[in-house]
N, C-alpha and C positions, 0 to 999 in steps of 0.2 A: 504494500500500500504506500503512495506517495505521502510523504513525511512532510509536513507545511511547516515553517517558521516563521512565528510574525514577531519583524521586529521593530522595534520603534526607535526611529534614529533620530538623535538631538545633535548635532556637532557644531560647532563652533566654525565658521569659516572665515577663515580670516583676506579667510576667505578675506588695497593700499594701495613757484621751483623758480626754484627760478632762474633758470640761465639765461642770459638776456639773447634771444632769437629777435628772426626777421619775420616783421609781420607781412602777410601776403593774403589776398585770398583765393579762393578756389575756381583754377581756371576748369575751361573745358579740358585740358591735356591733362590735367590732374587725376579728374575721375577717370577712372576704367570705365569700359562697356562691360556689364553685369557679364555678358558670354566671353567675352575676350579675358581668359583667363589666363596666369603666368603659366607659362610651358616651364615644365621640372628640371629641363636641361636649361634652361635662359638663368645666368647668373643673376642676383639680385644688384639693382642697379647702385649707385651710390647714395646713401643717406645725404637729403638736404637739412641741414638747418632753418626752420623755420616755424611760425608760430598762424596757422590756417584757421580762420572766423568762419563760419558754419551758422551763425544767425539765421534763424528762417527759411533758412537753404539745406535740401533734402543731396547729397551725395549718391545718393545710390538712385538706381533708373525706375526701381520697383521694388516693389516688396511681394516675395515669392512666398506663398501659403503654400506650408510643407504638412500631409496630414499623414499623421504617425501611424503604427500597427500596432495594439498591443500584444506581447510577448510574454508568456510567462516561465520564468526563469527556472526551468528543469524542476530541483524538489524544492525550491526556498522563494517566498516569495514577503512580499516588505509594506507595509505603513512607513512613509518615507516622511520624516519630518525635515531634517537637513541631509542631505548626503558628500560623500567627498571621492573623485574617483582618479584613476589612470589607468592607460590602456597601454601596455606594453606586450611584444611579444607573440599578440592574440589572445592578451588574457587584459580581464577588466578586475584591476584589483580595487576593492570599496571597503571603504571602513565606513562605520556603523558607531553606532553610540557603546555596543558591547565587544567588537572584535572586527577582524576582517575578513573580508569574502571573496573567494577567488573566485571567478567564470571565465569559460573556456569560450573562445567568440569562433564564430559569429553564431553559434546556438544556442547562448547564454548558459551551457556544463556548469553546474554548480560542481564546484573543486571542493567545496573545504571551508572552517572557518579556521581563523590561524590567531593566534594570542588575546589577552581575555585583559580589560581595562580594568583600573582600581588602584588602588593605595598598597598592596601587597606586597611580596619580595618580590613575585612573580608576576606582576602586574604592570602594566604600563597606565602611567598616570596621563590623560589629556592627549593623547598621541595625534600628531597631524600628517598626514602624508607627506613626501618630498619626493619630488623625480628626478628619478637619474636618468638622463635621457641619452648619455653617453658612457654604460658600464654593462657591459653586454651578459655579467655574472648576476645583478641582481631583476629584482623587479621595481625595486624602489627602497626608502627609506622610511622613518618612524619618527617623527621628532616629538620629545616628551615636553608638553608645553610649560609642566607647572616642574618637573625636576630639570628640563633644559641636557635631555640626553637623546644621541642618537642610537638608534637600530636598523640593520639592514634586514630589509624582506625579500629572502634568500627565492630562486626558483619556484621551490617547493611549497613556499608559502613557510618556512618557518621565518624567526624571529632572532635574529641573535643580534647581540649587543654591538655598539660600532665606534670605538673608542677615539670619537672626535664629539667634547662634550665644551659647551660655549660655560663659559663663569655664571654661575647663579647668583643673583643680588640678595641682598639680606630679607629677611622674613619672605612674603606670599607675594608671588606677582607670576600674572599669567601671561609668557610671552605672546609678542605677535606676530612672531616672527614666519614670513612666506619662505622657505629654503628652496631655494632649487639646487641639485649639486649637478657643478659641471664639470668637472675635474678629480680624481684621486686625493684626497682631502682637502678640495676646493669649496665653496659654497658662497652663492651670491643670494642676495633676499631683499628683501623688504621689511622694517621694522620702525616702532617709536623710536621718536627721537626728539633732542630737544627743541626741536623747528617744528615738530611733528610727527612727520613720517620719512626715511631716507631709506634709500638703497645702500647694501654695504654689502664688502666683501669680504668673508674668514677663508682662510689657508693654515693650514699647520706646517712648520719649520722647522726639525727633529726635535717635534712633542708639543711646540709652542705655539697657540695659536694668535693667528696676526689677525684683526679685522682694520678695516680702513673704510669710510664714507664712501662713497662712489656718486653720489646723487643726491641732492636737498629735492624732496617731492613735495615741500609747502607752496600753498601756492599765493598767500598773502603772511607777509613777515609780522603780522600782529594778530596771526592766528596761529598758537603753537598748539593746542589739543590735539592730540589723533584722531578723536573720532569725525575731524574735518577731515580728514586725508583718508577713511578708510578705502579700502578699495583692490583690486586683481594684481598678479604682479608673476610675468610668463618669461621667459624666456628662451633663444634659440641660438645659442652657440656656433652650429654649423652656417649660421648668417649673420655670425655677431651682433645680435640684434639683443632688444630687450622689451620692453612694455609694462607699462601700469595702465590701468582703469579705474576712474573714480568713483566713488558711490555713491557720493553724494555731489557733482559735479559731473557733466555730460562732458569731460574731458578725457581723452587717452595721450599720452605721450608714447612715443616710439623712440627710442636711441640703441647706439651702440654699447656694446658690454663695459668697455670707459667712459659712458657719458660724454663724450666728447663732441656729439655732434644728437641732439635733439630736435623731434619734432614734434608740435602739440597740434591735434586735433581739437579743435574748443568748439563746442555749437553753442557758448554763452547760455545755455538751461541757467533756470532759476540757482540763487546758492543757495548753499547750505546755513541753517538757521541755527547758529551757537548757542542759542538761548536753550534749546531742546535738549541739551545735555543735562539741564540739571532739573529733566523732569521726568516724572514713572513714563515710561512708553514714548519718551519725547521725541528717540530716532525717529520711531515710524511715523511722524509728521510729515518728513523728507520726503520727496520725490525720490525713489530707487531708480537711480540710474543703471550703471554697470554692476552687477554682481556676481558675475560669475568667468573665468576666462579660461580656453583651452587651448595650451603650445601645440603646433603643428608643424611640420617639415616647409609646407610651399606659405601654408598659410594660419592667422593667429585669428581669434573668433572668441567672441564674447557675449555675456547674455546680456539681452537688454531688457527692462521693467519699463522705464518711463513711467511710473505710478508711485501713489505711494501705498505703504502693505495696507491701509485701514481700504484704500480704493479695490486692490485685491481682494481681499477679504471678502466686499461686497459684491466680486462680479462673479466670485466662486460660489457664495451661496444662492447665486441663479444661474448656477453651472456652466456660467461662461470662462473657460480656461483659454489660454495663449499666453505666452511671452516669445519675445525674440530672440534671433539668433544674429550681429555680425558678424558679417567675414572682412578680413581685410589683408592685404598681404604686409611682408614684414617689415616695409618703410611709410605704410600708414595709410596706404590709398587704398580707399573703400572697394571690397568686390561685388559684392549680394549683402543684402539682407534678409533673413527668413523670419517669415510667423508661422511659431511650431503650433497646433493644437490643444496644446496640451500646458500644465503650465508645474516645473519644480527644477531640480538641479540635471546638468548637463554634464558630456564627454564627448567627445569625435575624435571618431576612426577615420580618418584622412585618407591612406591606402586602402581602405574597402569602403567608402564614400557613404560612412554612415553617421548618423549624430545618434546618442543613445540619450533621452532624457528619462528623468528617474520622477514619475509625476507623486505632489504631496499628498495627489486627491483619492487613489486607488489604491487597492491591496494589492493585486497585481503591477507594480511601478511600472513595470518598464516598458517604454515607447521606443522602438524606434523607427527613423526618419531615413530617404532616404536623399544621399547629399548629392544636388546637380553637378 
């Protein structure tokens, strides 16, 4: 008899300037034509410095209604409250508020659950995902948010310890840290800072670890809180590229792995309201801009809300679901944009041209789409 597990996932996603650029705005040679897409062999061209106004101006030619399948995932299936995923290899690895879950793609094979969350010996406390999207031994990493420890998650789905561990501050503090690792004890991120929010980089040096700034991501110098800056934070290595997306700000920036050459996408959306931090429920006042982002080889894609969750809220309990889906390639210029059906957290398979959404609304999550 097929075995059902329902689980109910809570996760924390942390799910994150000022260099002075050129301001320009958006010619016709700027956009792409939604079908003219980047051929896989065409190098990616040179990153411009510049800073693109987007006011009232739609970049994309259309907006393409993608209508999902739903799938149901071999023996396990989910109440999706937050979810967090990566797709490496042909396997979608997903943590969950109690453990993680391997699926074998594209038939969604339920593999396994693999190490169990808690304050324990054996326990991993707060663990966040990290992609290694350049270590062909693991499937990813484990980052422990409230002890500030790594773990690699081995092929097989186990867990073992990864002895490159950042300093922990005195008493309780839950990092925010986005890791991506891109190198053999390398790691680039996103984290508070005292501007805000900054990109930085840690390396180890026999045993020592170095971090250094890489990137101020504030985007007004008399705004230091974080939760101004919260927001997405990708990167692509094999195009030295990087990204953030804002959450509370319709802006993306795009740069290289030095920072050295930026470019902001700004469409001027409403700002963010500082006041609301110091009230019960006051984020979700905010218009949700970007919240969710996924690295890709040709191309980098990110969810878009445009709403705020009390607006959600309301269009789910008349069973109107959708949120979107950009694409963009990886020096910033718009490809497509999708409205998926269905409306919770996201991943795409790039090489088998799928997007998999994990919708909040159903027992059966998972949708997928498939990608033009």
């Amino acid at each position: 008899m097929t075995i059902r597990f329902f689980i109910f996932i809570s996760v924390l996603i942390c799910c994150i300037s000022c260099k002075e650029t050129t301001r320009s705005t958006l010619s016709e040679e700027t956009i792409p034509d939604s079908v003219e897409v980047q051929s896989q062999s065409k190098p990616l061209p040179e990153l411009v410095a510049e800073e693109i106004f987007l006011k009232e101006k739609e970049p994309f030619n259309e907006i393409i209604e993608l209508k999902g399948v739903q799938t149901i995932a071999d023996t396990v299936i989910f109440k999706v409250g937050e979810a967090q995923s990566i797709i490496k290899d042909n396997k979608m690895l997903l943590k969950t508020d109690r453990s993680i879950l391997i699926f074998r793609l594209p038939d969604l094979i339920f593999e396994g659950f693999h190490g169990t969350w808690g304050i324990g010996p054996d326990e991993l406390n707060h663990p966040q995902l990290v992609p290694a999207p350049n270590d062909p031994a693991i499937l990813g990493y484990l980052f422990e948010s409230i002890q500030y420890k790594l773990h690699k998650v081995n092929k097989n789905g186990s867990i073992t310890p990864y002895s490159f561990n950042f300093d922990k501050p005195e008493g309780f503090r839950y990092s925010e840290k986005m890791l991506v690792n891109i190198a053999p004890d390398d790691f680039i991120y996103a984290d508070d800072s005292p501007t805000g929010k900054s990109i930085f980089r840690a390396s180890a040096d026999s045993g020592k670890i170095n971090i250094r700034e890489v990137f101020n991501l504030a985007l007004n110098p008399k705004r230091k809180s974080p939760f101004n800056y919260i927001g997405d934070f990708v990167v692509n290595t094999d195009k030295n590229r990087m990204a953030y997306a804002y959450k509370y700000f319709k802006i993306i920036k795009f740069m290289d792995l030095e920072a050295q050459t930026v470019r902001t996408i700004n469409f001027e959306r409403e700002e963010f309201d500082e006041n609301t931090i110091y009230k019960i429920d006051g984020l979700d006042q905010n218009i949700t801009h970007y919240w969710g982002a996924c690295a890709q080889d040709e191309y980098v894609y990110f969810l878009y809300s445009g709403r705020t969750p009390y607006d959600v809220v309301k269009e789910a309990n008349r069973k109107n679901y959708y949120i979107y889906v950009e694409q963009y390639d990886w020096n910033g210029n718009p490809v497509n944009k999708f409205k998926l059906d269905q409306w919770g957290y996201f991943t795409v398979d790039e090489p088998n041209k799928k997007i998999y959404l994990l919708s909040t609304n159903h027992d059966d999550p998972f949708f997928i789409y498939d990608l033009p």
